[in-house]
PyMOL Python script that loads the backbone (N, CA, C, O; Angstrom):
from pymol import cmd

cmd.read_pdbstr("""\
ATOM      1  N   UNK A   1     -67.861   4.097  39.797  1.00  0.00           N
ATOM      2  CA  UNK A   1     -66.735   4.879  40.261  1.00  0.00           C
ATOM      3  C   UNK A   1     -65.406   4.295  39.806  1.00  0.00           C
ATOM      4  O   UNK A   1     -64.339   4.908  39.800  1.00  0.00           O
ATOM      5  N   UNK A   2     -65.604   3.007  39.416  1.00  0.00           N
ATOM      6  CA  UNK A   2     -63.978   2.217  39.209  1.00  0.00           C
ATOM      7  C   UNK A   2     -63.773   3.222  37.557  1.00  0.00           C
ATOM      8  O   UNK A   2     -62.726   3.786  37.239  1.00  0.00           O
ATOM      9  N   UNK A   3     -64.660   3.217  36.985  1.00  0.00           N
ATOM     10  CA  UNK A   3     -64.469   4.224  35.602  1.00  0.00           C
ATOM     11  C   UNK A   3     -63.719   5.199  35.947  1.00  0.00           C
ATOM     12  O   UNK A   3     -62.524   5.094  35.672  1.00  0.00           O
ATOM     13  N   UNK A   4     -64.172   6.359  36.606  1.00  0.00           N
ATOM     14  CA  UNK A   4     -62.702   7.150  36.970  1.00  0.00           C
ATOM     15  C   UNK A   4     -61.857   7.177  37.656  1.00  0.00           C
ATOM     16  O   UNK A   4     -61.466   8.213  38.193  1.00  0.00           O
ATOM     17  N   UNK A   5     -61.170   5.650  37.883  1.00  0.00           N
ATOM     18  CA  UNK A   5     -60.433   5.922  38.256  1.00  0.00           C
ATOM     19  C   UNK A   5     -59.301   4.906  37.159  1.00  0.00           C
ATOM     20  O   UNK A   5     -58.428   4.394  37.859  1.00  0.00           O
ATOM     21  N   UNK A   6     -59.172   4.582  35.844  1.00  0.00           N
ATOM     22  CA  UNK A   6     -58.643   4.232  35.224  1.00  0.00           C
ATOM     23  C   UNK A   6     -57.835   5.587  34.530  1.00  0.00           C
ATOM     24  O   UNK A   6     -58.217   6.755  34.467  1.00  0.00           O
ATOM     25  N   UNK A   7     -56.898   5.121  34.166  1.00  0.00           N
ATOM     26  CA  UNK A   7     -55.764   6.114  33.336  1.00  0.00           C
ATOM     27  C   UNK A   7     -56.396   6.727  32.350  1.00  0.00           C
ATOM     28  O   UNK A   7     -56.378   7.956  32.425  1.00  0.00           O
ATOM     29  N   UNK A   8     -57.013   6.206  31.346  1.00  0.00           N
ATOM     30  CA  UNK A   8     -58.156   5.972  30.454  1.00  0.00           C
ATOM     31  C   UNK A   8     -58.965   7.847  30.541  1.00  0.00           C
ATOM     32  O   UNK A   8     -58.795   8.964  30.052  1.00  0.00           O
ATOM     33  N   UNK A   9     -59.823   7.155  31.468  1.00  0.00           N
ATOM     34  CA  UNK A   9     -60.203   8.379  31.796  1.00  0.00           C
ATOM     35  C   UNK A   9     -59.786   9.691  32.248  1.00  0.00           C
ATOM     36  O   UNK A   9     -60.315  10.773  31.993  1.00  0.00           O
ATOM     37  N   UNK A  10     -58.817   9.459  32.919  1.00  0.00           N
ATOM     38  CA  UNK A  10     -58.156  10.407  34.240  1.00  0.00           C
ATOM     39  C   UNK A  10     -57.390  11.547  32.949  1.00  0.00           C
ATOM     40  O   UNK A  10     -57.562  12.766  32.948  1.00  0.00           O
ATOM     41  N   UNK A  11     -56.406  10.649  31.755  1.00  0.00           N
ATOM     42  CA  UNK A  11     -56.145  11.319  30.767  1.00  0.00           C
ATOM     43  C   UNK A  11     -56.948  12.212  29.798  1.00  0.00           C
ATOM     44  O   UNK A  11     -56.436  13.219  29.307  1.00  0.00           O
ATOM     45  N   UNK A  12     -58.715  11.679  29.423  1.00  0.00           N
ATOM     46  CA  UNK A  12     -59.353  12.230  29.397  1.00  0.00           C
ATOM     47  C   UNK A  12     -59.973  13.728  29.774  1.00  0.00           C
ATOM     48  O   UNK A  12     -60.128  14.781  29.156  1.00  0.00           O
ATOM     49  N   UNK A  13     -60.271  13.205  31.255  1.00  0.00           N
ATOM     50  CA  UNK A  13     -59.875  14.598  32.050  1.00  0.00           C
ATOM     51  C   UNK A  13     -58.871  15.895  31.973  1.00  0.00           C
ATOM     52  O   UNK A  13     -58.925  17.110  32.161  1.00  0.00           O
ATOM     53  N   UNK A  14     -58.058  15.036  31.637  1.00  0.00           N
ATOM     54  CA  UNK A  14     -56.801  16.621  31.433  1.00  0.00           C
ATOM     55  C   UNK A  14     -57.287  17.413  29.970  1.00  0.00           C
ATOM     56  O   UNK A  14     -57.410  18.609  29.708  1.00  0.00           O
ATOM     57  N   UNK A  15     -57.587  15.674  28.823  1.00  0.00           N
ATOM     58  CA  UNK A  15     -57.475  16.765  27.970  1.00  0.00           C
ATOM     59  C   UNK A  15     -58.386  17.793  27.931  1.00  0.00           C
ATOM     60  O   UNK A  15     -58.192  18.997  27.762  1.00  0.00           O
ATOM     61  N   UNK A  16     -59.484  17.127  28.121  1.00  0.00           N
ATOM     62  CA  UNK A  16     -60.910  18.096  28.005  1.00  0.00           C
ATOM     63  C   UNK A  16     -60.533  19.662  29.035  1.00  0.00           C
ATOM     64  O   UNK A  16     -60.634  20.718  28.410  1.00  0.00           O
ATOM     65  N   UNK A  17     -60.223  19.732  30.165  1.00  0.00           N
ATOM     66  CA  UNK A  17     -59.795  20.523  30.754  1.00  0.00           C
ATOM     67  C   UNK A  17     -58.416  21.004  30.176  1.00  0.00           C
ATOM     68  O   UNK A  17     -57.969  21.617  31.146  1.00  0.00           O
ATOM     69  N   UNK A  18     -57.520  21.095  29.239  1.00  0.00           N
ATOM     70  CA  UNK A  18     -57.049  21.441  28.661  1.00  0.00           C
ATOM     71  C   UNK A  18     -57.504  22.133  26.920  1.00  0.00           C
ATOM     72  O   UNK A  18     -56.842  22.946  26.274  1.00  0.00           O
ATOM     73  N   UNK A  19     -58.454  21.661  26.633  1.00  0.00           N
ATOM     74  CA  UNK A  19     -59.434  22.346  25.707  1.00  0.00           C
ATOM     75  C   UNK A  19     -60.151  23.580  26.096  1.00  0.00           C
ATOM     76  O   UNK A  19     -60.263  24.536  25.329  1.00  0.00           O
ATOM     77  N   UNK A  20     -60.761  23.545  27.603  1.00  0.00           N
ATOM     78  CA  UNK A  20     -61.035  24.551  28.110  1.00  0.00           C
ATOM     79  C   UNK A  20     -59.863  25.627  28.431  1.00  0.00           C
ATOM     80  O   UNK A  20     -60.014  26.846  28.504  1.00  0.00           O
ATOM     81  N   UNK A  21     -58.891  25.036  28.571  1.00  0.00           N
ATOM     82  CA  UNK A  21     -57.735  26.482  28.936  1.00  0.00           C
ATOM     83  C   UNK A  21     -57.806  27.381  28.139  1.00  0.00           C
ATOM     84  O   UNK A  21     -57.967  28.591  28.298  1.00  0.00           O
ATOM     85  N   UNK A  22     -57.583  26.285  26.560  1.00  0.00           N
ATOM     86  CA  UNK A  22     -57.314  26.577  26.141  1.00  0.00           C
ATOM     87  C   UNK A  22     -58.266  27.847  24.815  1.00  0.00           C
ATOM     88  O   UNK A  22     -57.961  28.846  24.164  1.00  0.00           O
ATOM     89  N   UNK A  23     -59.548  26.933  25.036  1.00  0.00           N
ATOM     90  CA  UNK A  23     -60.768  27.852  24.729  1.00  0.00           C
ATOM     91  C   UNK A  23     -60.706  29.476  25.094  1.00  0.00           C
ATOM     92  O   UNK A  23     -60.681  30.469  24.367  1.00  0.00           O
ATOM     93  N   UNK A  24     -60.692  29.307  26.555  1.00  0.00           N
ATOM     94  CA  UNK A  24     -60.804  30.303  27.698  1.00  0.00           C
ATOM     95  C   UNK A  24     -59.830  31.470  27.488  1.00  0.00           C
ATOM     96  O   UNK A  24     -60.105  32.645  27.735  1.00  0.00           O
ATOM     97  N   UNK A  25     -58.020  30.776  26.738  1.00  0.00           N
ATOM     98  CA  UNK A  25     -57.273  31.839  26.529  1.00  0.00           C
ATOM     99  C   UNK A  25     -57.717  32.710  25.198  1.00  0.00           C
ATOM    100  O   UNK A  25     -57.334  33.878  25.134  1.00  0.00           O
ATOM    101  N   UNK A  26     -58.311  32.302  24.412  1.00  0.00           N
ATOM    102  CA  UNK A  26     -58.674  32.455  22.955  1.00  0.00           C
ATOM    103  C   UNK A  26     -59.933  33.629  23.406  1.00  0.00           C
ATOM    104  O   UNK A  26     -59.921  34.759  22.917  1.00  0.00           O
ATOM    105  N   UNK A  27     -61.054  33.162  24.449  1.00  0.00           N
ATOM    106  CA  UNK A  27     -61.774  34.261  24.223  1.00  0.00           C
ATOM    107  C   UNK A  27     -61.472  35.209  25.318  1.00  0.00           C
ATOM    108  O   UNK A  27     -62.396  35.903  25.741  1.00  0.00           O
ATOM    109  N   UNK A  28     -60.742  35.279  25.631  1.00  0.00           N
ATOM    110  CA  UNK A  28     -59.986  36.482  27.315  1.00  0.00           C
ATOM    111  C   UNK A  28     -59.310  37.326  26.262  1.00  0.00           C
ATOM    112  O   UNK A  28     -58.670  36.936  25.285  1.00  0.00           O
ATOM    113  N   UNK A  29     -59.536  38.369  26.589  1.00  0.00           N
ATOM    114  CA  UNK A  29     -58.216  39.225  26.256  1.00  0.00           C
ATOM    115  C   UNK A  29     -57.352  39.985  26.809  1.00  0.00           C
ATOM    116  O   UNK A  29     -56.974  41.089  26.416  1.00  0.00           O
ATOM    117  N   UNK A  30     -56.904  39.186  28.079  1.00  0.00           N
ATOM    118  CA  UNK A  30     -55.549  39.590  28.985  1.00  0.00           C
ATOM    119  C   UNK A  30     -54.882  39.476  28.936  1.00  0.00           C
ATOM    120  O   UNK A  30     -54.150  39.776  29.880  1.00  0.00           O
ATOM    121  N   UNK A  31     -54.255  38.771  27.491  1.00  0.00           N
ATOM    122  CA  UNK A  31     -52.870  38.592  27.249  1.00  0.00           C
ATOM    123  C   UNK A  31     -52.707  39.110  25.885  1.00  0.00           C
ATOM    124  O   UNK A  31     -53.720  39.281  25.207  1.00  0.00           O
ATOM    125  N   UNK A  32     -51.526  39.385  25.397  1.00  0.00           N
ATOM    126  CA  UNK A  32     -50.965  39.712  23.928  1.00  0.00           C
ATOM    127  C   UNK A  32     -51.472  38.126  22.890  1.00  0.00           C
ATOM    128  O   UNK A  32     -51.335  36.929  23.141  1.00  0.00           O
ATOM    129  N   UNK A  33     -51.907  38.651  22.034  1.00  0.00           N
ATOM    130  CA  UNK A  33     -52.321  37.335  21.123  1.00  0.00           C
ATOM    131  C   UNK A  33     -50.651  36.166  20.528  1.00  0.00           C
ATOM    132  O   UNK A  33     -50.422  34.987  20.260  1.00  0.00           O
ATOM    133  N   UNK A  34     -50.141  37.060  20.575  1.00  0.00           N
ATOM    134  CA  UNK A  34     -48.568  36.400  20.651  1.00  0.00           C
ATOM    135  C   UNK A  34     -48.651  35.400  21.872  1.00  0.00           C
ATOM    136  O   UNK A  34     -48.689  34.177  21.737  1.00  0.00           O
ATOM    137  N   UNK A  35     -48.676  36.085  23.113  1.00  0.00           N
ATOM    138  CA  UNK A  35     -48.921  34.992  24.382  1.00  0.00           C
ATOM    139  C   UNK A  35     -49.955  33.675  24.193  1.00  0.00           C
ATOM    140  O   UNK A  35     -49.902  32.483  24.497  1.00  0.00           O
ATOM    141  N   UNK A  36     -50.788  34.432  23.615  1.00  0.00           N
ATOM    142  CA  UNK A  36     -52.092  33.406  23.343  1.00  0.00           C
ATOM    143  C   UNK A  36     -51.741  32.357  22.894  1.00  0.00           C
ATOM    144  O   UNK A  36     -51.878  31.254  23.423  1.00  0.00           O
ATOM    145  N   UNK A  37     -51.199  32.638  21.755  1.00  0.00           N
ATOM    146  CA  UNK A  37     -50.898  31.664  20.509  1.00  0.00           C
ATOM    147  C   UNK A  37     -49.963  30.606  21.194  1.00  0.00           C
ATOM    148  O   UNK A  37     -50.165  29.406  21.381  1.00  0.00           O
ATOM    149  N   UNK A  38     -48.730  31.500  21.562  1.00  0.00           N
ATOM    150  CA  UNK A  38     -47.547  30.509  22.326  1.00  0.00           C
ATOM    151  C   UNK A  38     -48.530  29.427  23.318  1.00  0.00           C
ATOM    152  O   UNK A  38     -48.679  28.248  23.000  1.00  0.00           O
ATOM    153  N   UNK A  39     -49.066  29.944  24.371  1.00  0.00           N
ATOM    154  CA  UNK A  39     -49.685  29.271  25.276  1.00  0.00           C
ATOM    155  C   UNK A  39     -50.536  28.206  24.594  1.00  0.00           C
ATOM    156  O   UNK A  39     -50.636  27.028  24.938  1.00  0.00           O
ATOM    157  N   UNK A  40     -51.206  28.887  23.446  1.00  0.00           N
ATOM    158  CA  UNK A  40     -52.107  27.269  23.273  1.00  0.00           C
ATOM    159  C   UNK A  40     -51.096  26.499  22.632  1.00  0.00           C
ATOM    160  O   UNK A  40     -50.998  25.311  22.939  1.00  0.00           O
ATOM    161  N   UNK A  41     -50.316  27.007  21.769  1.00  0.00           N
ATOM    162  CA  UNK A  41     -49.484  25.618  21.316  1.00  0.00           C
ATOM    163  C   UNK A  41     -48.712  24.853  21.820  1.00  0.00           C
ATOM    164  O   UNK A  41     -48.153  23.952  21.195  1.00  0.00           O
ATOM    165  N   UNK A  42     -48.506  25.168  23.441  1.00  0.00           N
ATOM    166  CA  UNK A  42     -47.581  24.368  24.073  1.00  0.00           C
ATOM    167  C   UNK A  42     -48.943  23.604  24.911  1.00  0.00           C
ATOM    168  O   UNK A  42     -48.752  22.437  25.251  1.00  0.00           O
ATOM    169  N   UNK A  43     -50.108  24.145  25.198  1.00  0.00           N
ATOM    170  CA  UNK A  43     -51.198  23.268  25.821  1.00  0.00           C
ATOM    171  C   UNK A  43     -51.443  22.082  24.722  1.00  0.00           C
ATOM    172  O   UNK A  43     -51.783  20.997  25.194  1.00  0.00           O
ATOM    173  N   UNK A  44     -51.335  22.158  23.618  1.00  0.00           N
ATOM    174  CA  UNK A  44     -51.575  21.725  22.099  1.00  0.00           C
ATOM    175  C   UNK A  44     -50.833  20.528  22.052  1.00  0.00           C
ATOM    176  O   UNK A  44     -51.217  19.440  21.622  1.00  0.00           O
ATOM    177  N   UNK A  45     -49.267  20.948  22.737  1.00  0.00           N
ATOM    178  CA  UNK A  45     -48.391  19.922  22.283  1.00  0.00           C
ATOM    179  C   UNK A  45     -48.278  18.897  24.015  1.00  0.00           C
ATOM    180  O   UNK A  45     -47.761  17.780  23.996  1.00  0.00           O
ATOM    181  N   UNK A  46     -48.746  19.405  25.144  1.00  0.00           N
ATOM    182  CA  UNK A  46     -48.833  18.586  26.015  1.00  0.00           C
ATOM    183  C   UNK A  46     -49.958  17.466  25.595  1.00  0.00           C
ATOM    184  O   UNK A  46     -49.756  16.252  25.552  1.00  0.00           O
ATOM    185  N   UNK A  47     -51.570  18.351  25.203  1.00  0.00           N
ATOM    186  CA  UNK A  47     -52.386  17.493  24.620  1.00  0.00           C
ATOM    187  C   UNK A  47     -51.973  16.092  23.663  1.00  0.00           C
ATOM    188  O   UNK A  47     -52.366  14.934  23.801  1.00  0.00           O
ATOM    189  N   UNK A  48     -51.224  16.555  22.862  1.00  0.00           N
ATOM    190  CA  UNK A  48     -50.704  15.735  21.520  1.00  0.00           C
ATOM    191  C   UNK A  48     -49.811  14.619  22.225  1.00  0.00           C
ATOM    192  O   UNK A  48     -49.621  13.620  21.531  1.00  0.00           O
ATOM    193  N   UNK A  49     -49.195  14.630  23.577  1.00  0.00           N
ATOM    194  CA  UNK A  49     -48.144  13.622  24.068  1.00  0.00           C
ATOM    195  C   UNK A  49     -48.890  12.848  25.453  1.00  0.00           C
ATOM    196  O   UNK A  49     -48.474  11.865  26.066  1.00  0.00           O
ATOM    197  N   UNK A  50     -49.904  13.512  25.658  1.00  0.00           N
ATOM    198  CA  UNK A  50     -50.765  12.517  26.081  1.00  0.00           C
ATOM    199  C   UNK A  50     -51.411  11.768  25.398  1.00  0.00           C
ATOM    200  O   UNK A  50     -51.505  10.580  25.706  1.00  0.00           O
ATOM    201  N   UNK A  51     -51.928  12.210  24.459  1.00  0.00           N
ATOM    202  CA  UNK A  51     -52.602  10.804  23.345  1.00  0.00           C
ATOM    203  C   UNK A  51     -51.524  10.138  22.428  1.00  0.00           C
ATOM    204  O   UNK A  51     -51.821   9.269  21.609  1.00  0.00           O
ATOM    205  N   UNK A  52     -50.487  10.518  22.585  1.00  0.00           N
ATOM    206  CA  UNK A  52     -49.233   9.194  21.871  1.00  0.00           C
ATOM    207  C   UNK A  52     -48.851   8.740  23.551  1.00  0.00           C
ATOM    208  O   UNK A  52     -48.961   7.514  23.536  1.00  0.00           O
ATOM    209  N   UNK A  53     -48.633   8.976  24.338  1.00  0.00           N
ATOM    210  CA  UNK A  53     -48.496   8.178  25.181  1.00  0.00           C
ATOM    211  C   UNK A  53     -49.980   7.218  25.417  1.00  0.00           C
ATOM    212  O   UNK A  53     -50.215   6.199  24.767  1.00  0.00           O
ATOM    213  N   UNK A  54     -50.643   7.630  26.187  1.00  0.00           N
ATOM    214  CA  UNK A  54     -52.304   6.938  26.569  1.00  0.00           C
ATOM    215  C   UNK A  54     -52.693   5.961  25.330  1.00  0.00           C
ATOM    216  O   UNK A  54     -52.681   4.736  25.459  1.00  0.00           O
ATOM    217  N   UNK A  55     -52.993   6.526  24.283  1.00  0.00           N
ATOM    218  CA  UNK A  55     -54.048   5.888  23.112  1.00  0.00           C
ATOM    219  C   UNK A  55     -52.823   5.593  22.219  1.00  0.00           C
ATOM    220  O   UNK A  55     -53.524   5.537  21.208  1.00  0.00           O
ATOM    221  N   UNK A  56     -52.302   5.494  22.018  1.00  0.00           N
ATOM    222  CA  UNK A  56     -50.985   5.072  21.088  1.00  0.00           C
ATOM    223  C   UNK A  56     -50.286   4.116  21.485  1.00  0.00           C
ATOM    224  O   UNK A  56     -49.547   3.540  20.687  1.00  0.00           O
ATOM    225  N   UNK A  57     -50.387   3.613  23.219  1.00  0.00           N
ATOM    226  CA  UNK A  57     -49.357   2.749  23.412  1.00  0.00           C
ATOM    227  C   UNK A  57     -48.595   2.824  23.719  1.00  0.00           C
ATOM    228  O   UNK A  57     -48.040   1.943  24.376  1.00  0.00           O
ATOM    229  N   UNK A  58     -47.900   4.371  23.313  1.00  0.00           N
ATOM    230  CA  UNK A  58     -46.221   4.768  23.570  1.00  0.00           C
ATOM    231  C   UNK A  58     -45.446   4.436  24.662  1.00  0.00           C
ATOM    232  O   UNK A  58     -44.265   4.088  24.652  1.00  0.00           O
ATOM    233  N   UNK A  59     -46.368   4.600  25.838  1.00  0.00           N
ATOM    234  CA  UNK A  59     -45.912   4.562  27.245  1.00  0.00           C
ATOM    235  C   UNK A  59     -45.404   2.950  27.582  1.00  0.00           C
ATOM    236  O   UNK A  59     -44.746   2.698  28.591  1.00  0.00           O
ATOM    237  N   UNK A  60     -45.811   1.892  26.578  1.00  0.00           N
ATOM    238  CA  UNK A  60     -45.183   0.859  26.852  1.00  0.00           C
ATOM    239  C   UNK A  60     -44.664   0.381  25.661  1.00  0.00           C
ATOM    240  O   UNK A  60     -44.924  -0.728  25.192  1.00  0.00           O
ATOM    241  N   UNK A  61     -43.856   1.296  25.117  1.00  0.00           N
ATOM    242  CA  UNK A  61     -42.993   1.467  23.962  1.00  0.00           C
ATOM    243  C   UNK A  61     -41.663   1.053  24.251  1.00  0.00           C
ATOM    244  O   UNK A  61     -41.379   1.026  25.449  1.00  0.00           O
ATOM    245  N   UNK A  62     -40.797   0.729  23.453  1.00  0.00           N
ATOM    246  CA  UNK A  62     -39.328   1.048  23.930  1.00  0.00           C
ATOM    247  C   UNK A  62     -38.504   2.262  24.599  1.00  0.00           C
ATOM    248  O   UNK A  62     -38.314   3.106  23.723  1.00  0.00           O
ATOM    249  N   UNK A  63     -38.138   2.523  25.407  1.00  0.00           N
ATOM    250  CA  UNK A  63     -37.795   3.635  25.683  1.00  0.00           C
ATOM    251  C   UNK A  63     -37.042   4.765  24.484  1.00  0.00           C
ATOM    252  O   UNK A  63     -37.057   5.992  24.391  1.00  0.00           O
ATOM    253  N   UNK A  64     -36.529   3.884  23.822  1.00  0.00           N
ATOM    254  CA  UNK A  64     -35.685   4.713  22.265  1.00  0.00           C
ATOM    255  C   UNK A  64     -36.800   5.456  21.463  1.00  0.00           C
ATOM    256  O   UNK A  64     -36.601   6.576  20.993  1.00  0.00           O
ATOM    257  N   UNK A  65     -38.319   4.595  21.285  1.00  0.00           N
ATOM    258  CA  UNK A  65     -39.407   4.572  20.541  1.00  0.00           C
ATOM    259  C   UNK A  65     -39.884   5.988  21.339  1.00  0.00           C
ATOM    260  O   UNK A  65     -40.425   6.987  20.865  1.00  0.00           O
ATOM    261  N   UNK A  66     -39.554   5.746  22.469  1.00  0.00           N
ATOM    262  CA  UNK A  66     -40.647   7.170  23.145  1.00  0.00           C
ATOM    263  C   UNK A  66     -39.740   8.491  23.601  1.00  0.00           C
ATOM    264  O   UNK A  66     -40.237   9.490  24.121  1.00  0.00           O
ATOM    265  N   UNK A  67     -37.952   8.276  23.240  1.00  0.00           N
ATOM    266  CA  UNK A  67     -36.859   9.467  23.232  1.00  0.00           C
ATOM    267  C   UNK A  67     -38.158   9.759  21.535  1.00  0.00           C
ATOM    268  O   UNK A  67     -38.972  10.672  21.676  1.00  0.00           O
ATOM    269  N   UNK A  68     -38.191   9.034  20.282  1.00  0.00           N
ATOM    270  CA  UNK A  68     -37.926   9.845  19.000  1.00  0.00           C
ATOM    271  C   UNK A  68     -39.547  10.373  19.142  1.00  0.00           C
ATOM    272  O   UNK A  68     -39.835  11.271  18.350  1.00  0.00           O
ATOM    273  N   UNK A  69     -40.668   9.909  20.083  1.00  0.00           N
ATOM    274  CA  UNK A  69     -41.872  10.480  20.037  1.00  0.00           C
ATOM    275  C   UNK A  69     -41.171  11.914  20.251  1.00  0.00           C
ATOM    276  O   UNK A  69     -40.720  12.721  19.439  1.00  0.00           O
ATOM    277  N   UNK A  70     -41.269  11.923  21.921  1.00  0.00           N
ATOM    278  CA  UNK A  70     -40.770  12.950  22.553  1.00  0.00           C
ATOM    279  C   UNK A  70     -40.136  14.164  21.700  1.00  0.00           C
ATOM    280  O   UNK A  70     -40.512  15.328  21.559  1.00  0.00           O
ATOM    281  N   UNK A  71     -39.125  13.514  21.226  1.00  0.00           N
ATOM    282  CA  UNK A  71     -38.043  14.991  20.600  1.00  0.00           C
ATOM    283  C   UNK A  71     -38.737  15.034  18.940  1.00  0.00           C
ATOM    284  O   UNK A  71     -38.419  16.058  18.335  1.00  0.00           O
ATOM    285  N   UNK A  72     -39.671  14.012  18.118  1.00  0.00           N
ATOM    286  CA  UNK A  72     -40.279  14.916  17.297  1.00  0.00           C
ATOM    287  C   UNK A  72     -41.358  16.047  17.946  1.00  0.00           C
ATOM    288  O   UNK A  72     -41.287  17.266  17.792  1.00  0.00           O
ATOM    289  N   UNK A  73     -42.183  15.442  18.569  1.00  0.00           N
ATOM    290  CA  UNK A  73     -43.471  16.618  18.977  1.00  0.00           C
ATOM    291  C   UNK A  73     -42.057  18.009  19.424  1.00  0.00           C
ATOM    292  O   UNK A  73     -41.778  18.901  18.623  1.00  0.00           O
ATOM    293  N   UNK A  74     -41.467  17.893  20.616  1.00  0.00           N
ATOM    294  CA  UNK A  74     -40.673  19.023  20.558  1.00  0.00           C
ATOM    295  C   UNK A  74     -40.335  19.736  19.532  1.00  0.00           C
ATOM    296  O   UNK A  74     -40.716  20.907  19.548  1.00  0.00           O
ATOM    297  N   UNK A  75     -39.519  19.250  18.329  1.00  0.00           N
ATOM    298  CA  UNK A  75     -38.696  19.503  17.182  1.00  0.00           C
ATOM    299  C   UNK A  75     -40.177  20.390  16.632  1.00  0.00           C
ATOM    300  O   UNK A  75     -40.068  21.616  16.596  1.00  0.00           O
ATOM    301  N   UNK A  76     -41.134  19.951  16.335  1.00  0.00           N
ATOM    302  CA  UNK A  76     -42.505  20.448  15.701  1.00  0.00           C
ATOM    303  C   UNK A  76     -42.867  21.504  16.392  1.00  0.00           C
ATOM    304  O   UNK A  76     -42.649  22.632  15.951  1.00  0.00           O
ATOM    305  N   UNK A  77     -43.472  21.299  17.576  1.00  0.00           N
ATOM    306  CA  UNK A  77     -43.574  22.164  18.587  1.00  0.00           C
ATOM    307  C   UNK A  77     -42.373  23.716  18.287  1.00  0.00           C
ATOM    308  O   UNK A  77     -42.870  24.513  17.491  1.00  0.00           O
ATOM    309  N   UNK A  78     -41.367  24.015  18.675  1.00  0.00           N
ATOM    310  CA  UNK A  78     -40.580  24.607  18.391  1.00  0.00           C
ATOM    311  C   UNK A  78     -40.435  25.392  17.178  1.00  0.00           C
ATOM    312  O   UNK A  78     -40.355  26.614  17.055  1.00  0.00           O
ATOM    313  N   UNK A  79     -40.412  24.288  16.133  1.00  0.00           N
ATOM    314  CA  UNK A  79     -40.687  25.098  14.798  1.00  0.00           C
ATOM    315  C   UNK A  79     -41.996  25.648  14.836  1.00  0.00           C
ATOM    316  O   UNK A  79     -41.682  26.799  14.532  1.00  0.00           O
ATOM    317  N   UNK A  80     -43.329  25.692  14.994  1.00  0.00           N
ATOM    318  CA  UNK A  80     -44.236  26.386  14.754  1.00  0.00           C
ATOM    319  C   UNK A  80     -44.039  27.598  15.268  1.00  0.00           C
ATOM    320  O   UNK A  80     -44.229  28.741  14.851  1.00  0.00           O
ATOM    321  N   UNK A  81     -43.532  27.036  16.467  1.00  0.00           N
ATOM    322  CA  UNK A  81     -43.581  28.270  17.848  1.00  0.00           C
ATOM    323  C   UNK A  81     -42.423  29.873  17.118  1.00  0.00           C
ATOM    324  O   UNK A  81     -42.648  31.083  17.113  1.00  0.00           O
ATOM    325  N   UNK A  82     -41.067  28.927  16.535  1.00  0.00           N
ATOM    326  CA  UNK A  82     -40.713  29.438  15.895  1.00  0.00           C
ATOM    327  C   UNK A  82     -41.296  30.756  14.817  1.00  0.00           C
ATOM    328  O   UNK A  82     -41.622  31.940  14.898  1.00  0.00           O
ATOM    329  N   UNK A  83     -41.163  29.544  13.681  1.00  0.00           N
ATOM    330  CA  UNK A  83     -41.756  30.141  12.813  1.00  0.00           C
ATOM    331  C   UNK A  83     -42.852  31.226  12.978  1.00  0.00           C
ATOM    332  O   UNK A  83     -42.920  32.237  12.278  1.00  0.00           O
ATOM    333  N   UNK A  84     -43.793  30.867  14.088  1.00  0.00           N
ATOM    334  CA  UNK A  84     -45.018  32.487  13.907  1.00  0.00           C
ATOM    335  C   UNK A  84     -44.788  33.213  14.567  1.00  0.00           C
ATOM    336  O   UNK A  84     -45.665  34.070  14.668  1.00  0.00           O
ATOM    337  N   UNK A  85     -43.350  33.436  15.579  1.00  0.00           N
ATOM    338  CA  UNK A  85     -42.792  34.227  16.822  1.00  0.00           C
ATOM    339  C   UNK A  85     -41.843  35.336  15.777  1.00  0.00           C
ATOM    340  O   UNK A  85     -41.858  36.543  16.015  1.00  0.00           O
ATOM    341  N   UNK A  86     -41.212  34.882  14.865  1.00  0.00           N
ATOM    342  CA  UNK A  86     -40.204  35.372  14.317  1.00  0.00           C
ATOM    343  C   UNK A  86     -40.660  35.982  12.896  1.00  0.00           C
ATOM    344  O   UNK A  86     -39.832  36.525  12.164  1.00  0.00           O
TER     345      UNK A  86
END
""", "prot")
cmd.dss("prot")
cmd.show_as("cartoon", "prot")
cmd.util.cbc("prot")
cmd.orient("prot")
């Protein structure tokens, strides 16, 4: 039981349950595929800043080191979101 209860894992947990959201929105079709898309790529980009925080280290980074994580995934994030919205 001490296994889940490390960060380790617990992060684990989200993502995998975030794979499923995100699965789940892909084969539903209750939303506009526009929605779809938006929605997984922001599940996509929470995914992506848990594993630079967790497995990367980030989280005991410099705080400057984890502003330029932060605002690239955003900056990226945004432009995709961008780019296939427009």
């Amino acid at each position: 039981m001490e296994l889940l209860r490390k960060p380790v894992s617990i992060v684990w947990a989200a993502l995998m349950l975030a794979t499923c959201a995100s699965t789940w929105l892909l084969s539903n079709n209750s939303v506009t595929p526009e929605v779809a898309t938006a929605a997984i790529m922001l599940i996509a980009a929470v995914k992506v800043r848990l594993v630079i925080r967790q497995f990367m280290e980030v989280r005991r980074a410099p705080l400057a080191l984890q502003f330029v994580c932060d605002g690239w995934l955003l900056a990226v994030t945004a432009l995709i979101l961008t780019v296939y919205l427009v």
